[in-house]
C-alpha positions in Angstrom: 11.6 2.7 21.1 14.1 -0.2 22.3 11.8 -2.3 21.8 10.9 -1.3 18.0 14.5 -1.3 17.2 14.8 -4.8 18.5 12.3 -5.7 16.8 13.7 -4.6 13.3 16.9 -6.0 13.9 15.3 -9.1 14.8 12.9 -9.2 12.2 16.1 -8.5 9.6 18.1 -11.2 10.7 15.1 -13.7 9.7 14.8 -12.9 6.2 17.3 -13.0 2.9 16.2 -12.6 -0.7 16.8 -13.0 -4.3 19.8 -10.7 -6.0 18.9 -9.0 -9.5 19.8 -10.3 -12.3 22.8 -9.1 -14.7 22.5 -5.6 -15.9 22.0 -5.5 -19.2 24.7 -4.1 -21.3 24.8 -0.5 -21.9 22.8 0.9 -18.7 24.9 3.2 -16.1 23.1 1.1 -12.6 24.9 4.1 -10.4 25.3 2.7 -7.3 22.7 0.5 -7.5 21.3 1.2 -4.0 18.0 -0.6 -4.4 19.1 -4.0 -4.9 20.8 -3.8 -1.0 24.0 -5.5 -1.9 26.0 -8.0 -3.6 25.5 -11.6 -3.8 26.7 -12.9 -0.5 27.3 -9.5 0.7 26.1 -8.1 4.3 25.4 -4.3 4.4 24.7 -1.4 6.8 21.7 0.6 6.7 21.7 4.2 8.4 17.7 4.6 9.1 16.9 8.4 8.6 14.0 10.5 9.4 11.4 10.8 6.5 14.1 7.8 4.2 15.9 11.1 3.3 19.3 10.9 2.4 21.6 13.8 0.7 20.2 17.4 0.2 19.2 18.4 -4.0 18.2 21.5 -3.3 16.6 23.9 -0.8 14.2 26.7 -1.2 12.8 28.6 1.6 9.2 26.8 1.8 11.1 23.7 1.7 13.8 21.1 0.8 14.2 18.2 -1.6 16.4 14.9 -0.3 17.3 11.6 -2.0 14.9 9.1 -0.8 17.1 7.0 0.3 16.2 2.8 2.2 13.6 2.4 -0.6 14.8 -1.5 -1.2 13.1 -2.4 -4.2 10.5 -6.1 -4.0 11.5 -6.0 -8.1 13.9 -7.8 -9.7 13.6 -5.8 -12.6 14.2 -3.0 -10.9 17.5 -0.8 -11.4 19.3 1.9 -10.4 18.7 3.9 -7.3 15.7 6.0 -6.1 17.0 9.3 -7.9 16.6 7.0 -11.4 15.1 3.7 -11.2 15.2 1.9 -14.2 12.5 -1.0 -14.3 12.3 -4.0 -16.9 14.9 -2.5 -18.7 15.4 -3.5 -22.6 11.3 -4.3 -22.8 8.6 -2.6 -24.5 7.6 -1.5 -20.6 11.0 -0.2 -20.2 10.6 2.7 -17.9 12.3 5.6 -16.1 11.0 6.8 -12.1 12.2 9.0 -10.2 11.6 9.2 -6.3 12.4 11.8 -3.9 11.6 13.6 -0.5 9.5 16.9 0.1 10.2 18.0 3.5 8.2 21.2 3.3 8.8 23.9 6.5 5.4 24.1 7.9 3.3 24.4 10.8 1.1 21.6 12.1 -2.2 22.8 11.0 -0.5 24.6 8.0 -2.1 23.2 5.1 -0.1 21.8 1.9 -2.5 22.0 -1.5 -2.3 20.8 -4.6 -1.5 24.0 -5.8 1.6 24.6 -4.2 2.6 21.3 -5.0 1.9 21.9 -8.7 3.4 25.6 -9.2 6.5 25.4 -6.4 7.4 21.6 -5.7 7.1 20.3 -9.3 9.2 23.0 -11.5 12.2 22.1 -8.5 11.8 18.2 -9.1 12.1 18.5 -13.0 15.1 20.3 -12.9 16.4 17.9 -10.5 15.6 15.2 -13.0 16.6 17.0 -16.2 20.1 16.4 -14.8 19.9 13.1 -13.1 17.2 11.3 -14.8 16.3 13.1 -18.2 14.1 9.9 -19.3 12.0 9.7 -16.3 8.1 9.6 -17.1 7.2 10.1 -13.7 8.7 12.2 -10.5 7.1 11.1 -7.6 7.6 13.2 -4.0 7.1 11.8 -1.0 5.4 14.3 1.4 6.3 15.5 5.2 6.0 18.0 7.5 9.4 19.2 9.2 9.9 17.8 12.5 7.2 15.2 12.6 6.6 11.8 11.7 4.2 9.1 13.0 4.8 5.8 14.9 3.0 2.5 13.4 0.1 3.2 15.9 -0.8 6.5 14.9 1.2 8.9 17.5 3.3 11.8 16.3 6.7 12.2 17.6 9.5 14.7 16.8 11.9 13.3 14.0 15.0 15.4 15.6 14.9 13.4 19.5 13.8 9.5 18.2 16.8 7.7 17.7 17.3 6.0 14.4 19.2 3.1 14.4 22.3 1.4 11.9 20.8 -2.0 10.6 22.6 -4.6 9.0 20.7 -6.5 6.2 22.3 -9.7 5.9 23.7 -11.6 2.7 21.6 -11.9 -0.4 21.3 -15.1 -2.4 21.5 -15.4 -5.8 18.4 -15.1 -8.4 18.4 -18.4 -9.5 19.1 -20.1 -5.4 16.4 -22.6 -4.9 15.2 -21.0 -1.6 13.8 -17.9 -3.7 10.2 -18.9 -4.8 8.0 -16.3 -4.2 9.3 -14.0 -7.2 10.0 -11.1 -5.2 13.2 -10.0 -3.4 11.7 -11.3 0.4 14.7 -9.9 2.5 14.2 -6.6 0.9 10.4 -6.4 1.3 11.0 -7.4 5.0 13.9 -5.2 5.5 11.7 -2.3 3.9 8.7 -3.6 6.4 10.7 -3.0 9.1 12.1 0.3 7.8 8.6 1.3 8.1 7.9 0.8 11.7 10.0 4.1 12.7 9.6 5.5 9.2 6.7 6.4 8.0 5.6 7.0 3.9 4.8 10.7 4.5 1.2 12.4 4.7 0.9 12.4 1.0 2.9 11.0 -2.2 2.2 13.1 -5.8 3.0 11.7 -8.7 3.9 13.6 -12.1 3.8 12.1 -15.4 5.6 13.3 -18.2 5.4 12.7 -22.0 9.0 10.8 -22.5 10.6 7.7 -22.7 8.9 4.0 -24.0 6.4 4.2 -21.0 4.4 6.9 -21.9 1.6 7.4 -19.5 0.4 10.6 -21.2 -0.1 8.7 -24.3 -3.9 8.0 -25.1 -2.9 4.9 -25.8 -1.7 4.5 -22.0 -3.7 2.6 -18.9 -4.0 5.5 -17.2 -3.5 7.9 -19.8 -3.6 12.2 -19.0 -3.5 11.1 -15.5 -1.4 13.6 -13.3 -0.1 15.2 -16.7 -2.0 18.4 -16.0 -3.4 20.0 -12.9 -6.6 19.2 -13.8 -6.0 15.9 -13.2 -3.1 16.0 -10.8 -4.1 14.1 -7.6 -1.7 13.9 -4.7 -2.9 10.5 -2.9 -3.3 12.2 1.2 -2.5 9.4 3.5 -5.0 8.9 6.1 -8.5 8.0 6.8 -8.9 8.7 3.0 -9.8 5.8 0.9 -7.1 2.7 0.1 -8.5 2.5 -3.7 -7.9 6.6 -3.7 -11.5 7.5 -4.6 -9.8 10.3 -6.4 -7.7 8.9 -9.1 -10.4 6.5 -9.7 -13.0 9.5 -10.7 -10.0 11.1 -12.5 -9.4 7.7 -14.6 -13.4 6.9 -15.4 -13.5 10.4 -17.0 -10.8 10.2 -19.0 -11.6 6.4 -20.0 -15.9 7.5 -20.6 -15.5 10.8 -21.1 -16.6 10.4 -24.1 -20.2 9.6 -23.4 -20.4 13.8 -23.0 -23.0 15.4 -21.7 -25.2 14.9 -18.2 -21.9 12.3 -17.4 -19.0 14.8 -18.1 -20.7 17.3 -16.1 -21.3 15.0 -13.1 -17.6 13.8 -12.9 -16.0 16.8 -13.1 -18.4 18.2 -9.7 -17.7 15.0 -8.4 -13.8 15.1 -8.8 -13.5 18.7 -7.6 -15.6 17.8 -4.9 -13.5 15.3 -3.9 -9.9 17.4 -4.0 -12.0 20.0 -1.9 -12.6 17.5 0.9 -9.3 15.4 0.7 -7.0 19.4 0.9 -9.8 20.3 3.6 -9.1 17.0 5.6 -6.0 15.2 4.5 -3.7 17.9 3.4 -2.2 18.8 6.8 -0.4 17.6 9.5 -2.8 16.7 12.3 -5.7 15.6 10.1 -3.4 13.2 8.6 -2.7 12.4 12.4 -6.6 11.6 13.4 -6.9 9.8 9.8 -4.3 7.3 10.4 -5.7 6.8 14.0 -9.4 6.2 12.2 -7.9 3.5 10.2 -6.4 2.2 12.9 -9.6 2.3 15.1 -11.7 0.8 11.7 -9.4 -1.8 11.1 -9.6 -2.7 14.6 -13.3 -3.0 14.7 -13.2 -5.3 11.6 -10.8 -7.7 13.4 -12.6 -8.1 16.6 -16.2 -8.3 14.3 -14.8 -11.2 12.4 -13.1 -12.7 15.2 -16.8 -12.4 17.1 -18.1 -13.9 13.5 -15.8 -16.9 13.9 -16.6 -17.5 17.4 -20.1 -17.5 16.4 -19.5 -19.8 13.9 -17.3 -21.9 16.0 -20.4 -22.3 18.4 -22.4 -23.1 16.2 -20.3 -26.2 14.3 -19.6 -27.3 17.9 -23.7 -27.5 18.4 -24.5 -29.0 15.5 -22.1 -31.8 16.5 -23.1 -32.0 19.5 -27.2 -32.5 18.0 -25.6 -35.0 15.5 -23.9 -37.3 18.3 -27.6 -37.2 20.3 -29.4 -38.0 17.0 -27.1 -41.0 16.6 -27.5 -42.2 20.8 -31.1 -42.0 19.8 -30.7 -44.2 17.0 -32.5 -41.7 14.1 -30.1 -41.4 11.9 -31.5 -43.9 9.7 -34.9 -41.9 9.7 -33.1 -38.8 8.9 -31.5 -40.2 6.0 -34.4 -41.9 4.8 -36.4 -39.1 4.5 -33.9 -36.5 4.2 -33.4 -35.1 0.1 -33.3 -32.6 -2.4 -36.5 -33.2 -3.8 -38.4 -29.8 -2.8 -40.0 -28.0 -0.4 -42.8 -30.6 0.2 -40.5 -33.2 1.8 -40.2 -34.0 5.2 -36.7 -32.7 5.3 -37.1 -30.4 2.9 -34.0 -27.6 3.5 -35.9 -24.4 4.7 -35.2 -21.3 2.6 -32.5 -19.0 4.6 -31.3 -22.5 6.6 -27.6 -24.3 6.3 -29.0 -28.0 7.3 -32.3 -29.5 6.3 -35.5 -29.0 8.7 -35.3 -32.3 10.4 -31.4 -32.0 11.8 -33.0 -27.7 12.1 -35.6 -28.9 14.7 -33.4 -31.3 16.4 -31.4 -29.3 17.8 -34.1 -26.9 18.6 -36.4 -29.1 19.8 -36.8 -28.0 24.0 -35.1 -30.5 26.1 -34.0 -32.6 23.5 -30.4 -32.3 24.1 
């Protein structure tokens, strides 16, 4: 654990970023918590279990926090968690509110969609009715009391792993020459880093509302009708399941060719309840999110060693080709090769054989026995 909290610190003093720009006149920023700080400014960060900062209300299944350390990458981005304002004054001009579900549950205890739908959600709106009225979405960020995961997959009990005071050091300003990239890079590191004793929770659910300029109920929306009703309410479950959220993506190709009726209607609706039957069945408690994580972990280790073993294949075989090139030239054939080496079809000498990088001639030197 020492050595994960060095690492944060170290990895925070290495990075600074971009301040936002002015607040436009006539918007209440509160205390602005998501830009981390003043111009020139250095600031302490209390890491928390699960990001959550001050209690908004309790009920016996479980307990809603500020979610606090979310340090936005946006310039545009205003505000705090409870009421983020982003690209204020625009025709995208947009109200999100973020929080922390810390539901009291057992391990193997699972947490459905329903539950989040008809218990979680009616407590979240009235917490925004008072603190963020305009809001047109209400995101919850998902755990299970008493646990949390470590960047490698293992659980560990939130109330015995120290969490350490970090201090983020001075922002530049917007316009400093050192901020290229567009994004506020000290924050994005400092939220990286955040995020190697915090994790995001075993499942976010998002719910969109009918108000404010972004409308995403509006048919006239991207993703229009998408987590407006239950029907189409889809908590994404961390885990093993799918980075693109298979889910959402059924729930969005129905709404967008619904309209084709019929046969197609039919089959992605099955498909879509199919798929919330396997992601509650798998994702939607603690330990399958557990053995998900470690699955990714496992798969994305596998890819990194295949393509490393690609390379070295690749590497091997660059380093033979030169080699056959340097024996071709000792043997003074070049000028052969190149005389009746061409693009001129199959029928020539050299021809390049179908399913081959290098034409025929260089091919069989360096396969010729004993040749090199």
């Amino acid at each position: 654990m020492l050595k994960i909290v060095s690492a944060i610190a170290a990895g925070l003093t290495l990075c600074c970023a971009a301040m936002a720009q002015s607040f436009p006149a006539g918007y209440d920023i509160g205390s602005n918590s998501i830009r981390g700080g003043a111009v020139g400014e250095a600031i302490d960060l209390q890491i928390t279990p699960y990001n959550a900062g001050n209690e908004l209300a309790k009920r016996e299944k479980f307990t809603v926090f500020e979610r606090i350390n979310l340090l936005s990458w946006d310039y545009d981005a205003y505000g705090d968690p409870l009421c983020m304002i982003i690209d204020p004054g625009s025709e995208y001009q947009r109200y999100w509110s973020k929080m922390v579900v810390v539901v009291n549950a057992e391990r193997d205890e699972r947490i459905t969609r329903r539950f989040l739908w008809d218990e979680v959600k009616p407590v979240l709106e009235a917490i925004t009715a008072q603190r963020c009225p305009h809001a047109s979405t209400i995101t919850a960020h998902v755990y299970v009391k008493g646990w949390d995961l470590t960047p490698d997959g293992t659980p560990y009990l939130t109330e015995v792993v120290p969490m350490p005071i970090v201090q983020l050091p001075p922002n530049f300003a917007r316009d400093n020459p050192a901020n290229r990239s567009g994004m506020n890079r000290r924050n994005r590191r400092a939220y990286n880093a955040i995020h190697t004793l915090v994790s995001e929770g075993m499942m976010v659910a998002h719910f969109s509302y009918t108000q404010a300029t972004h409308d995403p109920c509006k048919p006239s929306a991207a993703i229009a009708g998408q987590n407006c009703t239950f029907d189409t309410f889809t908590p994404l479950y961390w885990g093993g399941t799918p980075s693109t959220m298979e889910l959402s993506n059924a729930v969005d190709n129905l709404r967008v060719n619904g309209h084709r009726g019929g046969r197609y209607v039919e089959t992605m609706q099955a498909k879509i309840e199919e798929l919330k039957v396997r992601y509650e069945r798998d994702f939607s408690y603690f330990d399958g999110y557990v053995s998900g994580v470690q699955w990714k972990i496992e798969r994305e280790k596998y890819i990194r060693e295949r393509n490393m073993r690609k390379q070295e294949a690749l590497n091997a075989w660059n380093d033979m080709l030169t080699a056959a090139m340097e024996q071709v030239e000792k043997q003074g054939l070049i000028g052969s090769l190149l005389a009746v080496s061409g693009s001129g079809g199959g029928n020539q000498i050299c021809a390049t054989r179908v399913g081959s990088l290098v034409d025929s001639c260089l091919e069989d030197a360096l396969f010729i026995p004993g040749y090199l």
